[in-house]
MIDRENBA-79649 format. One record per residue (C-alpha): residue number from 1; residue in one letter; y negated, x negated, z negated. Coordinates in Angstrom, 3 decimals, decimal comma. Layout:
# MIDRENBA-79649
<NUM 'a' <Y X Z>>,
...
# end
This chain:
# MIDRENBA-79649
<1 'x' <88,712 -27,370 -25,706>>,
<2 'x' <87,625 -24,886 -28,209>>,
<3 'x' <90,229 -21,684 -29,180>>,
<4 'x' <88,057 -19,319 -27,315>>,
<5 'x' <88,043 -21,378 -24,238>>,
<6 'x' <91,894 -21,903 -24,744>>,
<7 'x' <92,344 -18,093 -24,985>>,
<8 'x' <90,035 -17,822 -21,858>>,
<9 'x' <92,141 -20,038 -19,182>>,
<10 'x' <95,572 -18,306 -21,130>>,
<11 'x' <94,348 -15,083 -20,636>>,
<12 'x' <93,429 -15,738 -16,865>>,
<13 'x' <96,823 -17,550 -15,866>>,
<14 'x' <98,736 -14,264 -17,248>>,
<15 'x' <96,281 -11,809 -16,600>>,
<16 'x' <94,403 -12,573 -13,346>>,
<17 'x' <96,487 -10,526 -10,915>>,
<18 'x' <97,439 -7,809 -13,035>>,
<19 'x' <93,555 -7,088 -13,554>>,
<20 'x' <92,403 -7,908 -10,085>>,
<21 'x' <94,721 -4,958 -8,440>>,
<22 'x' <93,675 -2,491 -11,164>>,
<23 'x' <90,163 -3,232 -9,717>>,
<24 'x' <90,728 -3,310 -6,135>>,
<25 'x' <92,729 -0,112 -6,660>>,
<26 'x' <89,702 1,626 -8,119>>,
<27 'x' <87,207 0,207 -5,758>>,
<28 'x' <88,869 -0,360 -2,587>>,
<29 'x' <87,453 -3,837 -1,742>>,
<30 'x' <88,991 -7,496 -2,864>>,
<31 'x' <85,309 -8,910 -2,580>>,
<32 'x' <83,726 -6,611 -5,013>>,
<33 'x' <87,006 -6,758 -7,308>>,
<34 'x' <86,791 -10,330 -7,405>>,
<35 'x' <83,252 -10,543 -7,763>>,
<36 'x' <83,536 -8,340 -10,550>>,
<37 'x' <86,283 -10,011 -12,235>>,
<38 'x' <84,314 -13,442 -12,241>>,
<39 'x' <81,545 -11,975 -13,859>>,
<40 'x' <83,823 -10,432 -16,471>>,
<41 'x' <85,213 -13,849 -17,312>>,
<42 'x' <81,438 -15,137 -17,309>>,
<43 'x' <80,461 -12,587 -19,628>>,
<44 'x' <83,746 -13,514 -21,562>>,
<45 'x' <82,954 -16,968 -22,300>>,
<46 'x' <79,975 -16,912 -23,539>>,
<47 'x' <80,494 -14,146 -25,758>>,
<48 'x' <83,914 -15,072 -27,591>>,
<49 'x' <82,687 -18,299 -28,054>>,
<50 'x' <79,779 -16,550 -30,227>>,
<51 'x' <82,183 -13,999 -31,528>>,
<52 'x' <85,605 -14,432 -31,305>>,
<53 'x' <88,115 -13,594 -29,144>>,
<54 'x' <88,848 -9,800 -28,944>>,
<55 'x' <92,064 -8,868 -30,554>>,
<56 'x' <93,058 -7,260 -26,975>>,
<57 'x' <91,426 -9,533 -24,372>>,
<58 'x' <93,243 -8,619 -21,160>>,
<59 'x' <91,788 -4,867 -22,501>>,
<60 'x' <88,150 -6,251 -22,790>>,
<61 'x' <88,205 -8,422 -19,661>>,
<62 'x' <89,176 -4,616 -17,726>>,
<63 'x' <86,560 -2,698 -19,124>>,
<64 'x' <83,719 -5,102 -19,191>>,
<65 'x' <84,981 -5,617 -14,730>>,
<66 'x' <85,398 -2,132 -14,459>>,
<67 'x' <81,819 -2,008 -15,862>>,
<68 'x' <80,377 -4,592 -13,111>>,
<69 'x' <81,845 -2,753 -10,395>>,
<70 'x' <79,696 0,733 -11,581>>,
<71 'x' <76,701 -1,221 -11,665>>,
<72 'x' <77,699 -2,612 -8,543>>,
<73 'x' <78,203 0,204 -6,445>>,
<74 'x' <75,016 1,952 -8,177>>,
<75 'x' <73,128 -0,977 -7,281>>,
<76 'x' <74,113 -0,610 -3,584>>,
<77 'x' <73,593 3,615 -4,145>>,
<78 'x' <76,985 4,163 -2,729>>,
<79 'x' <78,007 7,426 -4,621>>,
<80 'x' <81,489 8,045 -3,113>>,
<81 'x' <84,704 9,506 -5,097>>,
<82 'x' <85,597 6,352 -5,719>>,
<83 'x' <82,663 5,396 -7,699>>,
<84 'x' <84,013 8,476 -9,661>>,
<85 'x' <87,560 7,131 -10,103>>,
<86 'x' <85,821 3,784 -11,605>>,
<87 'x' <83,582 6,037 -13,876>>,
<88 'x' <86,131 7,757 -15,155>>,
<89 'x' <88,724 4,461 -15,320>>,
<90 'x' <85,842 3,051 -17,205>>,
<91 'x' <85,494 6,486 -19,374>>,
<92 'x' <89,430 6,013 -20,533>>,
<93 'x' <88,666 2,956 -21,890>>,
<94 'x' <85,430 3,547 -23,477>>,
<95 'x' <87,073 2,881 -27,015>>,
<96 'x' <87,722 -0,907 -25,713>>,
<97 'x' <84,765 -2,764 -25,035>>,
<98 'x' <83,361 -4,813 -27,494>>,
<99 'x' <81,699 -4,256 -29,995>>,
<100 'x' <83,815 -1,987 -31,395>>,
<101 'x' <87,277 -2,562 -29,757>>,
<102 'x' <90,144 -1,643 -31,876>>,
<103 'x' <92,790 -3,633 -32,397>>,
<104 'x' <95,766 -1,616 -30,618>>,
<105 'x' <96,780 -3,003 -27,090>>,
<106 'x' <95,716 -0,433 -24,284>>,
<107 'x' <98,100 0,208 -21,295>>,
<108 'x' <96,474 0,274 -18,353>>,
<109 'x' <98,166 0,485 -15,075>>,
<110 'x' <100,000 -2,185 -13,306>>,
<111 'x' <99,198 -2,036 -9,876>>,
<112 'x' <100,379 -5,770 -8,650>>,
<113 'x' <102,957 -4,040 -7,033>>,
<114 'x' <100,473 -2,634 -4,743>>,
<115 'x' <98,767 -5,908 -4,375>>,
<116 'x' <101,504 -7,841 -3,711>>,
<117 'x' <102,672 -5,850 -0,451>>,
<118 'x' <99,205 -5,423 1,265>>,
<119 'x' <98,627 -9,462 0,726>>,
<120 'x' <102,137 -9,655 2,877>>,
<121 'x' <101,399 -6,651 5,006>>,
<122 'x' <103,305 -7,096 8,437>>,
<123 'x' <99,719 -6,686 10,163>>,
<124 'x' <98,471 -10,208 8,947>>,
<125 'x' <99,630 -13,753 10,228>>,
<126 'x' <101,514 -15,952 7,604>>,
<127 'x' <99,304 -18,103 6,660>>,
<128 'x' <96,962 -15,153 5,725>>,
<129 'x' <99,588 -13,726 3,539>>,
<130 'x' <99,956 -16,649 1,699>>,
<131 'x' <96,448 -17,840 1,318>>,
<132 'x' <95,800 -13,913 0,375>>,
<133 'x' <98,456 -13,965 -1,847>>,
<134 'x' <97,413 -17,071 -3,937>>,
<135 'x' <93,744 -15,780 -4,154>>,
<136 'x' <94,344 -13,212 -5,601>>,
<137 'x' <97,647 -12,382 -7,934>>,
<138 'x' <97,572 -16,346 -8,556>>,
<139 'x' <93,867 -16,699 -9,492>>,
<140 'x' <93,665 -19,858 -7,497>>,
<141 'x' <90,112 -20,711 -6,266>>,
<142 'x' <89,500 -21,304 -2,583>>,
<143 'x' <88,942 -24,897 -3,001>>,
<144 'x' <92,578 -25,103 -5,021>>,
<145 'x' <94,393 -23,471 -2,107>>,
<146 'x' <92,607 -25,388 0,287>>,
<147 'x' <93,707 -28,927 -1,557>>,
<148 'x' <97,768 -27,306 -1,892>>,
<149 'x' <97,333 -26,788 1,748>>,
<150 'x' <95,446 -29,869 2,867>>,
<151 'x' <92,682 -27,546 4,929>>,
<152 'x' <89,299 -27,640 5,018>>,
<153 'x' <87,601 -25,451 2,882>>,
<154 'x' <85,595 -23,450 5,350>>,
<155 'x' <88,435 -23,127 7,517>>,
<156 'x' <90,711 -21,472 4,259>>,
<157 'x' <87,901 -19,304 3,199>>,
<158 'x' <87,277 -17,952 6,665>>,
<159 'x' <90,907 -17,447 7,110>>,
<160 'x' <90,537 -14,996 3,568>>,
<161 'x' <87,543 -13,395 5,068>>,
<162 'x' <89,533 -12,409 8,383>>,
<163 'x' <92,343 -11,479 6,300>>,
<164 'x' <90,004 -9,382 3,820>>,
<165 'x' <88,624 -7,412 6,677>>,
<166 'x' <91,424 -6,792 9,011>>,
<167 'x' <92,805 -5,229 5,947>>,
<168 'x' <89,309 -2,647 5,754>>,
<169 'x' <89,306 -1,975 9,240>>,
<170 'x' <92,750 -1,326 10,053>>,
<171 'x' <93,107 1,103 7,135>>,
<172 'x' <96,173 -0,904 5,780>>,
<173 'x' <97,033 0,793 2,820>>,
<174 'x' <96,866 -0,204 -0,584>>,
<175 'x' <100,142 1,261 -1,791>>,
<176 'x' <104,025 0,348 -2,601>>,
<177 'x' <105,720 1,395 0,824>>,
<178 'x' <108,248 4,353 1,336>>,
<179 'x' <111,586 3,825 0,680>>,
<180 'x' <112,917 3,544 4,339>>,
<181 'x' <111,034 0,631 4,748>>,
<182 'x' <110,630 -1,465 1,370>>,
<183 'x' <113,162 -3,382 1,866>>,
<184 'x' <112,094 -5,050 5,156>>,
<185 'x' <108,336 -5,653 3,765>>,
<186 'x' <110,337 -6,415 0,688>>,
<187 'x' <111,624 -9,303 2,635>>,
<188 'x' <108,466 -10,467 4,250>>,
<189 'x' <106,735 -10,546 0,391>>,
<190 'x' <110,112 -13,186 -0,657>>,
<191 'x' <109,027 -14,890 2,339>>,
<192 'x' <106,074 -15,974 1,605>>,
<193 'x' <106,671 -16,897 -1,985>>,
<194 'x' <109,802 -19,240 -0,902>>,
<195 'x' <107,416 -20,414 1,698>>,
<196 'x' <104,663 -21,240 -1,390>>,
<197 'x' <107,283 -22,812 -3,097>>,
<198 'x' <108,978 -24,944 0,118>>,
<199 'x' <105,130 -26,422 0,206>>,
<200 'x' <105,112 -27,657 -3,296>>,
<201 'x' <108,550 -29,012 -2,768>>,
<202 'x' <108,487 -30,916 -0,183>>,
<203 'x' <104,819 -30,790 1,081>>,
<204 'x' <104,414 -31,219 5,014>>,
<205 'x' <102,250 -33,647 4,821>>,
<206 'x' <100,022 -35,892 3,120>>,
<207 'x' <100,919 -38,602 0,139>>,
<208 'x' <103,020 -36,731 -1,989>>,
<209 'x' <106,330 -35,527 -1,682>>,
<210 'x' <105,867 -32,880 -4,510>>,
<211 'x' <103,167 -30,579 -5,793>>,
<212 'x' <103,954 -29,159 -8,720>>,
<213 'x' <100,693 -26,727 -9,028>>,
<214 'x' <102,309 -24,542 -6,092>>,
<215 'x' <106,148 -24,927 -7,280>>,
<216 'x' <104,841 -23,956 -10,702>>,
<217 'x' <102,775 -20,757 -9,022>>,
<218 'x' <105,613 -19,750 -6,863>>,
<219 'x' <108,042 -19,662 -9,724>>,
<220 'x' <105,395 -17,606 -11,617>>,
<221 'x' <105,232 -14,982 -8,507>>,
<222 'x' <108,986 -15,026 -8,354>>,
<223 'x' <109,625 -13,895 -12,014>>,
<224 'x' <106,565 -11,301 -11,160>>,
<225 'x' <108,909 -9,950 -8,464>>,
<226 'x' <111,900 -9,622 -11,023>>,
<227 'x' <109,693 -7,706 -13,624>>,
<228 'x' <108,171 -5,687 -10,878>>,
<229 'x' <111,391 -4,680 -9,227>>,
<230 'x' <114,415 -5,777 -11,675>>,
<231 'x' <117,010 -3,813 -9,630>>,
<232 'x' <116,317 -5,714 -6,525>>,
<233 'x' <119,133 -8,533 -6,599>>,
<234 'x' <117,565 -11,030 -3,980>>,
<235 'x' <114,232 -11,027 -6,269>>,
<236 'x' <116,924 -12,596 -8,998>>,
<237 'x' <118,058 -14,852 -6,379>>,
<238 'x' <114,843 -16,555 -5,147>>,
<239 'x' <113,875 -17,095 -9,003>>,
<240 'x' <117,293 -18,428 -9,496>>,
<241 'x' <117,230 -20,810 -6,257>>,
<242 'x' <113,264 -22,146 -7,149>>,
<243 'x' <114,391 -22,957 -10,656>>,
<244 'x' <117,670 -24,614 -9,782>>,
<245 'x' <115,857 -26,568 -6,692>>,
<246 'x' <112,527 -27,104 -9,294>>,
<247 'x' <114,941 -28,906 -11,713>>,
<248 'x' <115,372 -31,832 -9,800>>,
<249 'x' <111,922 -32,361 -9,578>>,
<250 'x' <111,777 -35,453 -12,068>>,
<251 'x' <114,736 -36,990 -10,198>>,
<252 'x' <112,866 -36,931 -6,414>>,
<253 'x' <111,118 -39,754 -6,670>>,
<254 'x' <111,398 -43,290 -8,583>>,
<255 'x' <109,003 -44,941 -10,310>>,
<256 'x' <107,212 -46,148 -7,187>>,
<257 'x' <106,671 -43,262 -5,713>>,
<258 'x' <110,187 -43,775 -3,411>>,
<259 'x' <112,006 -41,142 -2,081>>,
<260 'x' <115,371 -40,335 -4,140>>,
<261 'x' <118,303 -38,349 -1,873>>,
<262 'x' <120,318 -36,172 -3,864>>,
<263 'x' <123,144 -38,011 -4,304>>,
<264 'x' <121,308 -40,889 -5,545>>,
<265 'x' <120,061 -38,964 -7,762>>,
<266 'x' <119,556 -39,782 -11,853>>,
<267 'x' <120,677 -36,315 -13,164>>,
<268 'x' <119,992 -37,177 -16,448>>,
<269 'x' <115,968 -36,093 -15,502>>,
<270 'x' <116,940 -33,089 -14,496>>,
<271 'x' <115,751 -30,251 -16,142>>,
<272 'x' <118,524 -28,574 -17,905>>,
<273 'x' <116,881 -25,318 -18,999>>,
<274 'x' <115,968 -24,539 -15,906>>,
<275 'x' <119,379 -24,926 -14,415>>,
<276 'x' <120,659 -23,073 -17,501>>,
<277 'x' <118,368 -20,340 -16,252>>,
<278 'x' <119,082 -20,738 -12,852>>,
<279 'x' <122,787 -20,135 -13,413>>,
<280 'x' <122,433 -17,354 -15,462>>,
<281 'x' <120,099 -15,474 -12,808>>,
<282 'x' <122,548 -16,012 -10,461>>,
<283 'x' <125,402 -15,106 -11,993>>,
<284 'x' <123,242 -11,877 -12,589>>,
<285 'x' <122,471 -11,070 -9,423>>,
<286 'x' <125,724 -11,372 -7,940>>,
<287 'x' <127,164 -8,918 -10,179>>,
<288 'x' <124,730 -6,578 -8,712>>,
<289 'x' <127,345 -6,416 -5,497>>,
<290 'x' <124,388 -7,001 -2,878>>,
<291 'x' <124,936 -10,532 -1,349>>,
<292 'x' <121,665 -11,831 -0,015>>,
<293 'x' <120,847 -14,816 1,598>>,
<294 'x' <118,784 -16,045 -1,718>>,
<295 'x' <121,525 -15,620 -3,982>>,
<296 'x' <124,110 -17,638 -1,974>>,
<297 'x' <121,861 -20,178 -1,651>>,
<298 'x' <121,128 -20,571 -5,165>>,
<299 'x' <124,573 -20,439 -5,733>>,
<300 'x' <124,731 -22,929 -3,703>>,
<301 'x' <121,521 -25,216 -6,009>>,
<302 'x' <123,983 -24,179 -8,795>>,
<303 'x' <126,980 -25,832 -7,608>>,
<304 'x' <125,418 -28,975 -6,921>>,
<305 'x' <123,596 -28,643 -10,779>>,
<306 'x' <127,280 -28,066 -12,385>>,
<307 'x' <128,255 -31,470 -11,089>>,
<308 'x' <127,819 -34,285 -13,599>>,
<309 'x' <127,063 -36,954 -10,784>>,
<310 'x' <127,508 -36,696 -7,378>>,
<311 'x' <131,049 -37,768 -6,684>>,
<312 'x' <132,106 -34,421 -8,563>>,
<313 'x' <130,536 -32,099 -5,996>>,
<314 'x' <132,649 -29,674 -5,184>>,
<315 'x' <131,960 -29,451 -1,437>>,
<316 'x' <134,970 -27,034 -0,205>>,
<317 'x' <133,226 -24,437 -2,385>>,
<318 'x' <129,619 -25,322 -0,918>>,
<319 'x' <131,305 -25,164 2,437>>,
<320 'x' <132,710 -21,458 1,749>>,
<321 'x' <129,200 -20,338 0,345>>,
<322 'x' <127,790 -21,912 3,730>>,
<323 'x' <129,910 -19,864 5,717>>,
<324 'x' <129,550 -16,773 4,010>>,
<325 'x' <125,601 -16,891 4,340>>,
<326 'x' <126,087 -17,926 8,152>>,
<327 'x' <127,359 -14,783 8,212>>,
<328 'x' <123,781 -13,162 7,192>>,
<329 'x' <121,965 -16,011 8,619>>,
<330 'x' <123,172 -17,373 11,927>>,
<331 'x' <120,064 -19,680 12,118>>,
<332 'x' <120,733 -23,209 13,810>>,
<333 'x' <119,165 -24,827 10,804>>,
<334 'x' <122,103 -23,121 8,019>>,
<335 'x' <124,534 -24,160 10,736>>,
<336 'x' <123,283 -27,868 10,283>>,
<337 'x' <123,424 -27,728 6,578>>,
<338 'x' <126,967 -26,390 6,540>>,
<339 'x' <127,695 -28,968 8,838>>,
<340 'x' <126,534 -31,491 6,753>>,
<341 'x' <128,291 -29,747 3,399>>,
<342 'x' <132,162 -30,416 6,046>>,
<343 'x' <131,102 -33,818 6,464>>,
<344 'x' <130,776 -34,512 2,680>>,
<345 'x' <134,248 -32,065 2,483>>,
<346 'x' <136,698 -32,750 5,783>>,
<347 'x' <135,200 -36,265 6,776>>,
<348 'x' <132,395 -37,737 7,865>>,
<349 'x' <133,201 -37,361 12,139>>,
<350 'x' <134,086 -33,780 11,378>>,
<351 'x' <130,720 -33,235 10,346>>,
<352 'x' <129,191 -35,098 12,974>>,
<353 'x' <131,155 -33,297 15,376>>,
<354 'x' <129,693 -30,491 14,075>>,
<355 'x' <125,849 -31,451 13,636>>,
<356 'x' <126,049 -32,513 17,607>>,
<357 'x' <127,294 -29,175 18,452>>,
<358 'x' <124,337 -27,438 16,546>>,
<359 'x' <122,342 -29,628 18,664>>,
<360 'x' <123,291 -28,709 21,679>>,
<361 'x' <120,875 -25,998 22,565>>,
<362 'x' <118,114 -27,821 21,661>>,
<363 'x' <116,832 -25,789 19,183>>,
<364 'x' <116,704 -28,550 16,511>>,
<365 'x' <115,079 -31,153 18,812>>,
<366 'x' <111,635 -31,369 16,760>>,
<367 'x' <112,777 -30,327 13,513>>,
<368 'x' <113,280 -34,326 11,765>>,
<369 'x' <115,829 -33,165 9,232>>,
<370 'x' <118,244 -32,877 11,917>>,
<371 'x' <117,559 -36,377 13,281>>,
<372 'x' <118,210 -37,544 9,512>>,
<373 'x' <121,229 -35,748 9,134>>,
<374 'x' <123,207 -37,506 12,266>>,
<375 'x' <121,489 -40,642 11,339>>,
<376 'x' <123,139 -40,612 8,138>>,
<377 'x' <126,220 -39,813 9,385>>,
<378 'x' <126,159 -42,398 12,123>>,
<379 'x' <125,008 -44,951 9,058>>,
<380 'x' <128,143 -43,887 7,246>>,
<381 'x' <130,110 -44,531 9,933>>,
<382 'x' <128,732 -47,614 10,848>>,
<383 'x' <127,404 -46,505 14,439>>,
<384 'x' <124,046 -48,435 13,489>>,
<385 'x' <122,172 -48,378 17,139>>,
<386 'x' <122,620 -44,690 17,436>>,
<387 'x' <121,672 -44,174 13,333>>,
<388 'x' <118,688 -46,611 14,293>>,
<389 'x' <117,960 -44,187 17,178>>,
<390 'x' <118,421 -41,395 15,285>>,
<391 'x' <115,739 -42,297 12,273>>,
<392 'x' <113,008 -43,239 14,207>>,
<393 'x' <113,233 -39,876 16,174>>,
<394 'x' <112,812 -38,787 12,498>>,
<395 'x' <110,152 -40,846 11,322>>,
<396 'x' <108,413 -39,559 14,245>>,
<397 'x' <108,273 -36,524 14,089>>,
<398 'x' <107,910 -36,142 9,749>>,
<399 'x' <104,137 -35,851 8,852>>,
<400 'x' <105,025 -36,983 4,845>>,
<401 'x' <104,447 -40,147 4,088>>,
<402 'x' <106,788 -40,387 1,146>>,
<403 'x' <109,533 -39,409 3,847>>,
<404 'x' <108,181 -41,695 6,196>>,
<405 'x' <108,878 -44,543 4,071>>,
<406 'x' <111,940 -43,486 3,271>>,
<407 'x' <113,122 -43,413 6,623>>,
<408 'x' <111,225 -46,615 7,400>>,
<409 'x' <113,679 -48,266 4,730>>,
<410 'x' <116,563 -47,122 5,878>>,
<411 'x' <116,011 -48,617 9,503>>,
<412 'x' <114,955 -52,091 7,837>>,
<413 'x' <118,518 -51,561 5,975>>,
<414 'x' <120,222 -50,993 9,010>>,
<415 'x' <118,262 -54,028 10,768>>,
<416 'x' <119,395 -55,941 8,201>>,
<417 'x' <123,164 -54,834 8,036>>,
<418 'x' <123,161 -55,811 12,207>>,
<419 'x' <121,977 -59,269 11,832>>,
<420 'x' <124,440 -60,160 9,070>>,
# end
């Protein structure tokens, strides 16, 4: 790969979304931003290859887009004010484009902000935010999100059309919100990045259990969120939790491709400076005095990361941590995992106990991890029809096939254990 091209794919990994939402603040419309944008980078590679790289090429990628988008909109005669706001964006940086672009970095303004909360806008379904989001402050192509996803292309790109457009014709604005209400879109924008990064930890379905191309972008979108808003002490926490959760990553799987639980875990292939960081951010944000569900449960990640192997755990403090988010979070699925955190801590029937009284609503009854859980308990306690029970409701209802096998081993295990 030649230095220009190098410089090219650099600048568009750390670049992309800052540029795209000056654009689509000037113009008012993703498509033409986009479209803009990709003929920027066009223009870009053929000319540093035959000249260089710019000395400022974030700078020279802006003006040369802002440029497509007034031939654009002249092209289509559509003389409104805002083809005057992109004339005179494009005015201000006269002085940049090539060829005589001066070697001083130009500050332009950073608008991802912006972008970041109409992509999770409450007006569009999930899976639009996230597909919206990944387009377009994470660069990623439609066919990329489309693979991360397992979708069909033409299903993913209609789902950004519909997204694109509800977004025109309901006015939603392109704008950071008020104050009295920032912190619940706030919450719907960490949302969808832990939901990014959930999917590239343990993908729903398909052949691996890990894809690192969406752990990697959601971590990038999480520090974005800490630059963006440093103050905001569950931003810290979600960065803290990916990278303590992200560290493990090695560890998750053996050399076959197997499934490795956490205890079983080799934690010499853990990645130490990201649990270094991980700590850090969380000791951070819990000195900001603003508990969050986030930050407990990367204190949580960080308790498990201090512990040399797993007999070290120290469970009575993952047990307090549990309680106190239960507190925030009174969802049947923390109650299961703080169930499971008193059977590792006050005894393996305790827990049980407790996993069978989260049960008992029936809330749990399709989600498999709960199935696991009591069949591992029941395997501990050697109950082995009722953990054989137990992991085939599991296996069926998992659409992984790395879990699959996993749980598939474990009932030949416990075959095996009931004919000796």
């Amino acid at each position: 790969m030649s230095q220009s091209q190098e410089s090219l794919d650099r600048v568009f990994r750390e670049e992309y979304g800052r540029i795209i939402a000056t654009l689509i603040r000037i113009c008012g419309s993703f498509d033409l931003a986009e479209e803009a944008l990709q003929d920027a980078f066009t223009s870009a590679a053929a000319k540093w290859e035959r000249d260089s790289t710019p000395q400022n090429p974030a700078a020279w990628l802006t003006t040369v887009a802002h440029r497509k988008l007034l031939d654009a909109i002249r092209r289509e005669k559509t003389r409104t004010d805002k083809q005057a706001e992109v004339e005179y964006e494009a005015n201000r940086l006269e002085p940049y484009i090539e060829p005589e672009l001066p070697n001083e970095a130009v500050d332009f303004p950073d608008d991802r902000l912006r972008l970041i909360f109409t992509c999770c806008h409450p007006s569009l379904n999930r899976e639009a935010q996230v597909a919206l989001t990944l387009r377009t402050l994470g660069g990623l192509t439609t066919p990329e999100i489309a693979h991360a996803f397992l979708l069909n292309e033409t299903t993913l790109a209609q789902r950004l059309v519909r997204a694109k457009q509800k977004i025109r014709l309901a006015g939603i604005p392109y704008e950071v919100p008020a104050l009295d209400v920032i912190g619940q879109r706030l919450v719907a924008v960490q949302a969808v990045v832990y939901l990014i990064f959930n999917e590239g930890y343990a993908a729903s379905t398909g052949y691996s259990l890990i894809r690192n191309d969406l752990c990697a972008e959601a971590i990038r979108l999480g520090r974005l969120l800490c630059e963006l808003l440093p103050d905001e002490p569950e931003n810290v926490g979600l960065l803290a939790l990916m990278l303590l959760q992200d560290s493990r990553r090695e560890a998750r799987v053996d050399g076959q491709g197997q499934l490795v639980v956490l205890e079983e875990q080799d934690r010499n292939r853990w990645d130490q400076n990201e649990i270094n960081e991980g700590i850090k951010l969380v000791e951070s944000a819990l000195r900001m005095r603003r508990v969050g569900e986030y930050q407990l449960q990367a204190a949580i990640a960080a308790v498990h990361a201090e512990a040399k192997n797993a007999d070290e755990t120290d469970w009575r403090q993952i047990v307090a941590l549990y309680e106190e988010l239960r507190g925030i979070n009174s969802s049947p699925v923390v109650a299961l995992n703080h169930a499971a955190a008193v059977a590792m801590s006050e005894g393996f029937d305790t827990g049980l106990s407790l996993i069978e009284e989260v049960g008992t609503e029936g809330r749990l009854d399709t989600y498999y991890l709960f199935h696991a859980s009591r069949a591992d308990l029941l395997r501990r306690l050697n109950r082995f029809d009722e953990a054989i029970a137990a992991y085939d409701r599991a296996l069926s209802l998992t659409t992984n096939l790395v879990e699959q096998n996993y749980f598939r081993r474990r009932l030949r295990e416990l075959t095996r254990e009931m004919s000796n």
